[in-house]
C-alpha positions as CSV (number, residue, x, y, z in Angstrom):
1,X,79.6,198.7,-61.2
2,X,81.6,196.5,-58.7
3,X,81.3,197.2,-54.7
4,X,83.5,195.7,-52.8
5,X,82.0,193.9,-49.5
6,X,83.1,195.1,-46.5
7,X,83.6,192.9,-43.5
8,X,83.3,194.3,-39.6
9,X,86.0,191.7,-38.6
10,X,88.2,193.7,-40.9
11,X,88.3,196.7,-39.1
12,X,89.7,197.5,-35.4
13,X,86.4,199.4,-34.0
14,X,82.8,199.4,-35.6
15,X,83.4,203.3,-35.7
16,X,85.9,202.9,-38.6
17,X,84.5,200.4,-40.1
18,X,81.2,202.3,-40.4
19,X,82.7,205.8,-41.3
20,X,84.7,203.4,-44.3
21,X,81.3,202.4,-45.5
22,X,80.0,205.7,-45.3
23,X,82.7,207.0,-47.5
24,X,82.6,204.0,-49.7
25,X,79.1,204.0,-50.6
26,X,79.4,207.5,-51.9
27,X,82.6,207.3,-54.0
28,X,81.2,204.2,-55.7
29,X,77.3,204.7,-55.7
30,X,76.4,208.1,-54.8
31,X,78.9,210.9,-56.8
32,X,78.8,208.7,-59.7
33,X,74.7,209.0,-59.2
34,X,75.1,212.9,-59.2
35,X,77.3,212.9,-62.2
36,X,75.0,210.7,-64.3
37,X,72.1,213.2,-63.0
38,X,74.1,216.2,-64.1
39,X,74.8,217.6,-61.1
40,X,78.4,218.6,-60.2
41,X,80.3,218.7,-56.9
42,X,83.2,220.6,-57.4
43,X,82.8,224.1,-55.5
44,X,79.2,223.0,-54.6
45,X,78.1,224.2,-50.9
46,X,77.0,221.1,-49.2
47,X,74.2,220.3,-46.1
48,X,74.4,216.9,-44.9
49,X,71.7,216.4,-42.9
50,X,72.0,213.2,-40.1
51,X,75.3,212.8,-41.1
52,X,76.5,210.0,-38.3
53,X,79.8,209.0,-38.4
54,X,81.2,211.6,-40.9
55,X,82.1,209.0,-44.0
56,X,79.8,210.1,-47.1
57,X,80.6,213.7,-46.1
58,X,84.3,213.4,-46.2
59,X,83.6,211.7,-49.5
60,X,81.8,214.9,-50.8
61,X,84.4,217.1,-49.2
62,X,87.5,214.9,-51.5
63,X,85.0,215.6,-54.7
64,X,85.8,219.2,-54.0
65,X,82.4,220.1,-52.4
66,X,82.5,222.5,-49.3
67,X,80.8,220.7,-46.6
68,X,78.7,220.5,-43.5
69,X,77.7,217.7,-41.7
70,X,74.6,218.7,-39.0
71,X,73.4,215.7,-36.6
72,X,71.5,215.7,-33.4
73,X,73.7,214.2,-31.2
74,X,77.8,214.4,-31.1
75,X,79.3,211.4,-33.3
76,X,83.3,212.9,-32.0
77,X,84.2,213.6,-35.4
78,X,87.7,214.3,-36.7
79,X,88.3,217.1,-38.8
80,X,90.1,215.6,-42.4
81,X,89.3,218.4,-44.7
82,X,89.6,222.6,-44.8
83,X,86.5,222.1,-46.7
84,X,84.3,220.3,-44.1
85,X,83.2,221.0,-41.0
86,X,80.9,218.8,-38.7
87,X,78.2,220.3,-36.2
88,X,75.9,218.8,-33.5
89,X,72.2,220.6,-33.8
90,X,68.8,220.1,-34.5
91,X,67.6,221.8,-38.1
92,X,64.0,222.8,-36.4
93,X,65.8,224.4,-33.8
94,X,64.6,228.2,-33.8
95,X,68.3,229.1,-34.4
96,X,69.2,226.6,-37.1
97,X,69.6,228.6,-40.1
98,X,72.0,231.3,-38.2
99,X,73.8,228.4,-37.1
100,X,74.1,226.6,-40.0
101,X,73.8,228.6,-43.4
102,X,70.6,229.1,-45.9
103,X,72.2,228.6,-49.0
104,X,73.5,225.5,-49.6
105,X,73.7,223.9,-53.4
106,X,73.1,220.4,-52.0
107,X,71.3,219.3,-49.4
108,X,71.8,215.4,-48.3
109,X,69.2,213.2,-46.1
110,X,70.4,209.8,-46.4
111,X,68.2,207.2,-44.4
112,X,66.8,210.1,-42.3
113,X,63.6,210.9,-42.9
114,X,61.9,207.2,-41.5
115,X,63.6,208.1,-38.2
116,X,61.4,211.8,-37.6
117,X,58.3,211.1,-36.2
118,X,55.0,210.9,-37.6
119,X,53.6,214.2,-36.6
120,X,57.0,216.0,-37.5
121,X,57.5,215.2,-41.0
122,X,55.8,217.5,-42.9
123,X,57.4,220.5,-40.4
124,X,60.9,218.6,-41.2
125,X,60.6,218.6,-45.1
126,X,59.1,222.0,-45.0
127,X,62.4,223.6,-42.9
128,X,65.1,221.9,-45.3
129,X,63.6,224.8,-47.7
130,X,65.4,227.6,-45.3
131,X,68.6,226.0,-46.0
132,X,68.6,225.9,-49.8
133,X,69.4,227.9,-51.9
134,X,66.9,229.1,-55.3
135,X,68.6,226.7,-57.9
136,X,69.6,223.9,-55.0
137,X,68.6,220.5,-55.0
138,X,68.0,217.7,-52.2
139,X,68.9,214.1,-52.7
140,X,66.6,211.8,-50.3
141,X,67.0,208.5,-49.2
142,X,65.1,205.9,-47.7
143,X,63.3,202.4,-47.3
144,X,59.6,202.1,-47.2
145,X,58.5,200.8,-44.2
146,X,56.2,198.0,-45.6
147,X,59.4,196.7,-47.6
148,X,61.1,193.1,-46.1
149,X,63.6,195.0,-44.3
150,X,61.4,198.5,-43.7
151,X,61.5,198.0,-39.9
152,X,65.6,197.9,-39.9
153,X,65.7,194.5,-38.6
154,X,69.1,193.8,-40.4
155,X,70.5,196.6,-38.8
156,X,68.9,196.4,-35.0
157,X,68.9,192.8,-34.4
158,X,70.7,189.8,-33.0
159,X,69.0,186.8,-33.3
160,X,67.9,185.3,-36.3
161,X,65.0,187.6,-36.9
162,X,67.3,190.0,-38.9
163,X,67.1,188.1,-41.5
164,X,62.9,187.4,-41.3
165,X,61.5,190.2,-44.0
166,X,58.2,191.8,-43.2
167,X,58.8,192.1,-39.2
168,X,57.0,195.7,-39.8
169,X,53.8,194.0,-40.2
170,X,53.8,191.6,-37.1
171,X,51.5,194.0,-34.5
172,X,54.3,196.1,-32.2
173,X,53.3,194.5,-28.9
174,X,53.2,191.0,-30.6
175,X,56.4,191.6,-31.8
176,X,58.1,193.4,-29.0
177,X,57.2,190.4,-27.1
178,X,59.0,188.0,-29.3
179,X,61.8,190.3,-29.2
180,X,62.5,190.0,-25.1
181,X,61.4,186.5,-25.8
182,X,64.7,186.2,-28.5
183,X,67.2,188.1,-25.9
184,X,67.5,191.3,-27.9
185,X,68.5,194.1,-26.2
186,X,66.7,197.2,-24.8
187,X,68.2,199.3,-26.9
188,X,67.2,197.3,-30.4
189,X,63.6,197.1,-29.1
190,X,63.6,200.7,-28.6
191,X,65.0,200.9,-32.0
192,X,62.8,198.9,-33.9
193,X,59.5,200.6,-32.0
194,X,61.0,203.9,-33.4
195,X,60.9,202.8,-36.9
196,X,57.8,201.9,-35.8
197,X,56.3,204.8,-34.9
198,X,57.9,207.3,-37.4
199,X,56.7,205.2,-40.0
200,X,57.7,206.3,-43.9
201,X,55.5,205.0,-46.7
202,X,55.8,205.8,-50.2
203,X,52.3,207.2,-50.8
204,X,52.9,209.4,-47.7
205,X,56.0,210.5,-48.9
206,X,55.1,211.7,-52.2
207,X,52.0,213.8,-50.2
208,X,54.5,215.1,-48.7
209,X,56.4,216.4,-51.2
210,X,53.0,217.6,-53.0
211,X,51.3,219.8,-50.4
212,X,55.4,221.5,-50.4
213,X,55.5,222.5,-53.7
214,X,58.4,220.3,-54.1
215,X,59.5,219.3,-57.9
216,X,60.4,215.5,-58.7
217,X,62.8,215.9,-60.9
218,X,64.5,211.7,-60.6
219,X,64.0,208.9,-58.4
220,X,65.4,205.5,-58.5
221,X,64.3,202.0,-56.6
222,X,65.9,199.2,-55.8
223,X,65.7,195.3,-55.1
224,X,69.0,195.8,-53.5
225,X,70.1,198.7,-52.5
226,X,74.1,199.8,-53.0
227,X,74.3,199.6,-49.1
228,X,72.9,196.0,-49.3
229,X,76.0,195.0,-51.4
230,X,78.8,197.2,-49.6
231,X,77.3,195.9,-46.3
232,X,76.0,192.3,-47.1
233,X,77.5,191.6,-50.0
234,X,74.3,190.7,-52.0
235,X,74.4,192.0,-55.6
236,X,73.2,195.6,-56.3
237,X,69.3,195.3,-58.5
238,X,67.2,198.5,-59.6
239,X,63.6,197.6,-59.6
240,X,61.4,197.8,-62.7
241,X,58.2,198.1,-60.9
242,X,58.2,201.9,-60.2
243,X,54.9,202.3,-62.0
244,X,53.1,200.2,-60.0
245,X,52.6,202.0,-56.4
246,X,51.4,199.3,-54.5
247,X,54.3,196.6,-55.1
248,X,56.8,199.5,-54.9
249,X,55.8,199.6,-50.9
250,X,55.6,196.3,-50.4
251,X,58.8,195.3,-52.4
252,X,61.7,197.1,-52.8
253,X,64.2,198.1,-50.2
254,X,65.3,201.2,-51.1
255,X,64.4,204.5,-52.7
256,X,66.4,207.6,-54.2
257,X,64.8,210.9,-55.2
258,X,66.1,214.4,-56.4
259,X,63.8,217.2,-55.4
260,X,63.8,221.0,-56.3
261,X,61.5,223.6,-55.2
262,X,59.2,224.7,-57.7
263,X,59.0,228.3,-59.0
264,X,55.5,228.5,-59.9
């Protein structure tokens, strides 16, 4: 499958140009994904859970999915689509499920769960099973945090540290250190100590998903990831290693999973 790179510099703000790759990466990676899975979008009810910018939403919403996008903070989204709608609120808020539905075919967490905190991911996973429905599915996303680039330092980063892989295991005061001592802002050091401390491992992951009753039903891990090669422009690579736990943390740098709930 080809991906075009995208280039910042091509774009007149980094809001479009982020909502394009948004979009992009789940025309060319993601809907083909759920076709290939068997799992169609057309008239689907959709949650997408940390939505940002609005992009792979919209792209859900063209494939003819009725959609919500649900993030904490206001992203001043545009509505595109009679089929999509975009709201600011927390999902462990006591009111979420009023607010946002409880029977959704699809729900989406894309690169969310390493940002929840340590102590609230268990309470996290366990609530996305109040917004879906009995025969609904959840498509998860994320990079381990032992991986090269676990601690988001591609992302966050300025100096040339954003390209050093395996920042995550430098000791956080040791690194924050080296970090003022580089000029990086505030703000990415506040960024990186979040990955930091919200931490998401593999092996923790999957205990997750164990004590929940949740069924495994495909997962997929890559050497480079689809965003690698719309962002980056490196070339996409699924990893053969997903037998072997302990190189699976330590290194790919991305994961997919569907998940049910179980019935028994």
């Amino acid at each position: 499958m080809a991906i075009t790179h995208l280039k910042p510099e091509s774009y007149p703000s980094w809001k479009e140009y982020y909502w394009t790759y948004q979009k992009k990466l789940a025309e060319l990676y993601y809907i083909p994904l759920f076709a290939k899975w068997g799992v169609p979008l057309a008239g689907k009810k959709v949650l997408d859970v940390g939505c940002g910018d609005g992009g792979f939403t919209a792209a859900l919403a063209d494939a003819g999915a009725t959609c919500t996008g649900v993030e904490i903070r206001d992203f001043g989204w545009e509505k595109t689509h009679a089929n999509l709608r975009f709201i600011q609120h927390d999902i462990l808020a006591d009111d979420a499920q009023s607010i946002l539905g409880n029977d959704y075919d699809i729900i989406i967490l894309r690169d969310v769960i390493e940002h929840i905190s340590l102590d609230n991911k268990h309470q996290f996973m366990a609530a996305l099973q109040g917004f879906i429905s009995s025969q609904g599915i959840i498509l998860m996303t994320f990079p381990p945090f032992y991986s090269p680039f676990g601690l988001h330092q591609q992302t966050f980063l300025k100096s040339f540290l954003k390209k050093m892989p395996y920042l995550g295991w430098i000791p956080g005061p040791i690194l924050d250190m080296l970090l003022k001592m580089l000029g990086e802002s505030d703000k990415a050091r506040a960024d990186v100590k979040e990955i930091r401390e919200c931490r998401m491992t593999l092996r923790h992951y999957k205990k997750i998903l164990r004590e929940l009753n949740y069924a495994l039903t495909n997962e997929k891990y890559y050497l480079i990831r689809p965003s690698h090669e719309l962002r980056y422009g490196w070339k996409l690579r699924e990893s053969r290693m997903s037998r072997i736990p302990i190189l699976r943390e330590v290194l790919i740098l991305g994961s997919v999973f569907k998940l049910s709930i179980r019935k028994d």
